[in-house]
PLY file of the C-alpha trace (Angstrom):
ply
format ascii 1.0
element vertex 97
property float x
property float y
property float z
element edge 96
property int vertex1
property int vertex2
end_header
-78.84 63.95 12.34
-75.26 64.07 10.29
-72.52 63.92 13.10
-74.66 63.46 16.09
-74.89 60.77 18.20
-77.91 58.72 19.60
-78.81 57.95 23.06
-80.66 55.13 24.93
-83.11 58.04 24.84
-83.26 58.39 21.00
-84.04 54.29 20.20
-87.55 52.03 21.38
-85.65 49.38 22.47
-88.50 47.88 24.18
-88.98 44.04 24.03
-86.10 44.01 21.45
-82.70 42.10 21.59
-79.75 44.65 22.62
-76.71 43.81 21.76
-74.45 45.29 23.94
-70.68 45.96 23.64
-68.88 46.37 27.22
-65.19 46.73 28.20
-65.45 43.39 30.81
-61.26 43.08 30.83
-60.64 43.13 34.04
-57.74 42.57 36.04
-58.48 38.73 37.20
-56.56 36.72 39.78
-57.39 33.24 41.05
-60.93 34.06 40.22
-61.37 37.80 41.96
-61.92 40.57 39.95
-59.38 43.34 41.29
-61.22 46.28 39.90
-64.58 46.45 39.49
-64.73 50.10 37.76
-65.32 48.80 34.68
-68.31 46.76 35.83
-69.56 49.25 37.42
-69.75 51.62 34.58
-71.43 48.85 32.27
-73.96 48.45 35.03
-76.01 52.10 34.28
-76.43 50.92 31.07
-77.61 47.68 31.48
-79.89 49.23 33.97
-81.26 51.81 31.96
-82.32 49.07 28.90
-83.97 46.61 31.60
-85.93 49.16 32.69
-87.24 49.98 29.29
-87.72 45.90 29.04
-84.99 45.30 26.47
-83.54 41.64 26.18
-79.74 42.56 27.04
-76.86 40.01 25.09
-73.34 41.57 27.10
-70.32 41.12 24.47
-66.91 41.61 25.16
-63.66 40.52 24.07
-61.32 38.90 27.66
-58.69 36.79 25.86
-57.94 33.60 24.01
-53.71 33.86 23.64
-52.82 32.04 20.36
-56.14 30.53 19.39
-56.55 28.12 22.63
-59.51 28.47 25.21
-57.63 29.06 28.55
-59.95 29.24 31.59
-57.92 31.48 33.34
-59.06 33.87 30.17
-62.77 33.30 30.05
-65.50 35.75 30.78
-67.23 32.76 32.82
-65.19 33.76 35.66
-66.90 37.49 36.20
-70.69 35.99 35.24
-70.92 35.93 39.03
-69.38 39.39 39.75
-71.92 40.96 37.36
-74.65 38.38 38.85
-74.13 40.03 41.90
-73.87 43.58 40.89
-77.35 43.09 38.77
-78.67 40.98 41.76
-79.72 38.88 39.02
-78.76 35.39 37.33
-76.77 36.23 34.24
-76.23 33.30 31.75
-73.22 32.88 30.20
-72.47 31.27 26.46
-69.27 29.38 26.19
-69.25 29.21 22.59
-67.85 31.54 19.58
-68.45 31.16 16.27
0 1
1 2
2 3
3 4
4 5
5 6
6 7
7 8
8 9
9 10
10 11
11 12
12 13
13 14
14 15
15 16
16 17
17 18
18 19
19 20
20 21
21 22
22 23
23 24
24 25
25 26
26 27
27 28
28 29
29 30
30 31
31 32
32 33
33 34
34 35
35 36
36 37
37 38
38 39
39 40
40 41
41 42
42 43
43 44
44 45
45 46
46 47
47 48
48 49
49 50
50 51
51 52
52 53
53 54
54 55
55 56
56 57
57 58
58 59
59 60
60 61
61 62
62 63
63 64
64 65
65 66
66 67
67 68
68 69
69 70
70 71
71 72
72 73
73 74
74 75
75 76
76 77
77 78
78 79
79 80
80 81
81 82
82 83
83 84
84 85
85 86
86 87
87 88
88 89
89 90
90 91
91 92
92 93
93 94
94 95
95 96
C-alpha cells in the first residue's frame, strides 16, 4: 500500500469511535454562519460513517486569540448550523485539554 491513500471504503469503522478532523472556520457574524460551503462538504463524510454506524467526535480548530476563551470564537456557535444540516442533535464539549 506504500504511497496510497485509504478511503472510508478501505477501514470497518463500524461501532468504533471516529475521530474526525473538519475545516469548521467559518466566516461568523453575530451568530450566522456566512458560508456554509465548508459545512457542507464535512457533511458527506459524516454521512457516509453514520451510515456504516460509526460514533463520529467532529474536531476542528475556530480560534482562541492569545490564550483567552472568547465566545465570539467558539465552535458552540455553529453546533446548531450543523444540528440542522444533520437534522440531528449534535453535542458540543466546551473543554480542551
Amino acid at each position: 500500500m506504500s504511497g496510497e491513500f485509504l478511503t472510508l471504503d478501505d477501514v470497518d469503522v463500524s461501532n468504533k469511535v471516529v475521530l474526525l478532523r473538519g475545516d469548521l472556520n467559518v466566516p461568523v457574524q453575530n451568530g450566522v454562519v456566512g458560508d456554509m460551503t465548508r459545512l457542507q462538504r464535512l457533511l458527506k463524510t459524516i454521512q457516509e460513517l453514520k451510515s456504516k454506524k460509526a460514533k463520529i467526535v467532529v474536531l476542528s480548530h475556530f480560534g482562541r486569540p492569545k490564550g483567552k476563551v472568547d465566545a465570539a470564537m467558539s465552535l458552540g456557535q455553529i453546533v446548531p448550523v450543523l444540528s440542522g444540516l444533520l437534522n440531528e442533535r449534535v453535542d458540543f464539549c466546551d473543554e480542551s485539554i
